[in-house]
VOGU-3710 file (C-alpha; in Angstrom, 3 decimals, decimal comma):
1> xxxxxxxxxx> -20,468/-1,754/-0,444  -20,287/-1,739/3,169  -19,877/-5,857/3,459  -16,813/-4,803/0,872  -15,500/-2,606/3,748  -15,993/-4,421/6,289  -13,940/-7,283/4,307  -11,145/-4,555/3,668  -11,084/-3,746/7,793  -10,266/-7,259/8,517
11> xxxxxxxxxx> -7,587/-8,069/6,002  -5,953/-5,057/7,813  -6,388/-5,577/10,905  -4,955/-9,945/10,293  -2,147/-8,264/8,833  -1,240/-6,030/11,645  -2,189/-9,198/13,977  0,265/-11,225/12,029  2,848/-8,890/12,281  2,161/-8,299/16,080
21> xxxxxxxxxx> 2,381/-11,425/17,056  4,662/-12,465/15,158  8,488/-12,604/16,544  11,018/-10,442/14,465  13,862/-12,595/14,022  16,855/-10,023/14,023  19,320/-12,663/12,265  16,395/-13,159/9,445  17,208/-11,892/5,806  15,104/-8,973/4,698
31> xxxxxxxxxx> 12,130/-9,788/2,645  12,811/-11,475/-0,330  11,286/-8,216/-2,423  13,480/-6,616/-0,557  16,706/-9,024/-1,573  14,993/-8,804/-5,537  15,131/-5,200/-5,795  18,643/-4,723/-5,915  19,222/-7,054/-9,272  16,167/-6,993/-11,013
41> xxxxxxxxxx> 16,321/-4,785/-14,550  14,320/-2,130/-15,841  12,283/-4,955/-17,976  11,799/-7,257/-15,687  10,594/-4,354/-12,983  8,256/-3,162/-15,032  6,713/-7,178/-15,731  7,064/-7,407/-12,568  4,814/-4,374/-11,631  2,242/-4,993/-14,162
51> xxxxxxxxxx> 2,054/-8,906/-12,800  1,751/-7,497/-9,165  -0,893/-4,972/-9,618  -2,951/-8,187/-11,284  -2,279/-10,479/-9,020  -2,131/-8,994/-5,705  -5,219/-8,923/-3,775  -4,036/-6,776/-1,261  -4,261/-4,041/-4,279  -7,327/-4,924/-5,548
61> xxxxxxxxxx> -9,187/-5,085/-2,025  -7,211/-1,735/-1,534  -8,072/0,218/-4,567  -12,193/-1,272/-4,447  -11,720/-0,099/-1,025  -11,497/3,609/-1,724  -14,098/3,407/-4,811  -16,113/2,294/-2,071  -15,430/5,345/-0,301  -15,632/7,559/-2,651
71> xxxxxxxxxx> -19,006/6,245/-3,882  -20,619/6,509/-0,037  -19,337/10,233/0,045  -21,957/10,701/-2,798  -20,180/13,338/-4,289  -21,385/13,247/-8,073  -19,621/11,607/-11,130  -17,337/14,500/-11,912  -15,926/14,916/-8,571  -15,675/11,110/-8,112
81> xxxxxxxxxx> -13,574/10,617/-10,878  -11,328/13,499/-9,669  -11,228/11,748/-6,648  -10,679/8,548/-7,891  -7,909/10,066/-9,937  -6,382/11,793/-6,826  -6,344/8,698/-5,621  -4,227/6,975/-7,969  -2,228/10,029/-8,099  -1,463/10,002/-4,050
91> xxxxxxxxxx> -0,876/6,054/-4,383  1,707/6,296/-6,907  3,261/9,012/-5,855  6,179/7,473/-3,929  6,736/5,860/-6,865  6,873/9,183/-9,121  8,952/10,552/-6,666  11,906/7,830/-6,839  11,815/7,662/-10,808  12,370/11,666/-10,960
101> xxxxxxxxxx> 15,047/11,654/-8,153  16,738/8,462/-10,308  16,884/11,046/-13,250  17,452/14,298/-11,565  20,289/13,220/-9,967  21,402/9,990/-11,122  25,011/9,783/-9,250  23,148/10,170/-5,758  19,881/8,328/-6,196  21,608/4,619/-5,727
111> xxxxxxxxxx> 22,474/5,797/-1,742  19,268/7,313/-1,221  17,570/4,193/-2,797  19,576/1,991/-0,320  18,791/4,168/2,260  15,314/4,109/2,054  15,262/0,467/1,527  17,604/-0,108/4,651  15,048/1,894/6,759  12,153/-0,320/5,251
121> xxxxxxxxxx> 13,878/-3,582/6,099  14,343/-2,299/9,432  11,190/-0,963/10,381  9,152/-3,534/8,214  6,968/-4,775/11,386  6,519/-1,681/12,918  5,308/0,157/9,493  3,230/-2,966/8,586  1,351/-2,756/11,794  0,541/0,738/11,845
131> xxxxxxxxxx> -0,685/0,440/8,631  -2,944/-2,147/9,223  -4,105/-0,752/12,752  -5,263/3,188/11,090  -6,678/1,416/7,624  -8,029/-1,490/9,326  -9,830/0,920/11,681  -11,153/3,910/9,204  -12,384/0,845/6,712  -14,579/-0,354/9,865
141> xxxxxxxxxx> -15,652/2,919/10,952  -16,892/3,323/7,652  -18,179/0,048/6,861  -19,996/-0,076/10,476  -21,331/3,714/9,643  -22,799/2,327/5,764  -24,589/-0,784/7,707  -26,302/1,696/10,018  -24,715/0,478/13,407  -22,675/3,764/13,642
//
């Protein structure tokens, strides 16, 4: 499990690195998930969800990640799968979120949508980096802690 974390901590912390030194082109068009979002139907979003969440090894390396966790804090199988389940929960919740604002108020949820997808495209760098930086270093702590060098 540790080795697992330890793999986890440096796919963050190349991912902030890439976006670090990499040079934001201000002229550049925003990401092309970014560009897809705005056309793509209910149908096709929800393909395109279920394809992503097989596919993506970012996910997968993210969500054996926090099993990991959850299995060095020891904490029994009952509160494990609470955890585990608080997990998802947490994780999706952004998600949750825009779907009930889309029906709750239907006439206003397009603006806020663009809004919050205008401040991702223009913070993209920054975001991904921070990210990377605090997940990057609490998968190392732990993984270095589980090898018995912290």
């Amino acid at each position: 499990m540790s080795l697992l974390l330890l793999v986890v901590a440096i796919l963050f912390y190349v991912t902030a690195i890439k976006q670090l030194l990499g040079h934001p082109d201000e002229d550049a068009p925003p990401p092309k998930w970014m560009a897809m979002v705005e056309s793509v139907t209910p149908g096709k979003a929800f393909g395109l969800g279920a394809g992503i969440l097989l596919i993506n090894i970012k996910l997968w390396v993210f969500t054996l990640g926090a099993i990991a966790a959850i299995g060095f804090a020891d904490l029994g199988q009952g509160a494990a799968v609470l955890t585990f389940l608080a997990f998802v929960v947490l994780a999706e919740s952004i998600h949750i979120v825009v779907i009930g604002v889309a029906y709750a108020i239907p006439a206003r949820s397009a603006a806020m949508l663009d809004a919050i997808v205008g401040f991702l495209a223009g913070h993209n760098r920054v975001i991904m980096i921070v990210l990377g930086a605090v997940f990057g270093t609490w998968f190392l702590v732990k993984a270095l802690n589980g090898l018995g060098i912290l």
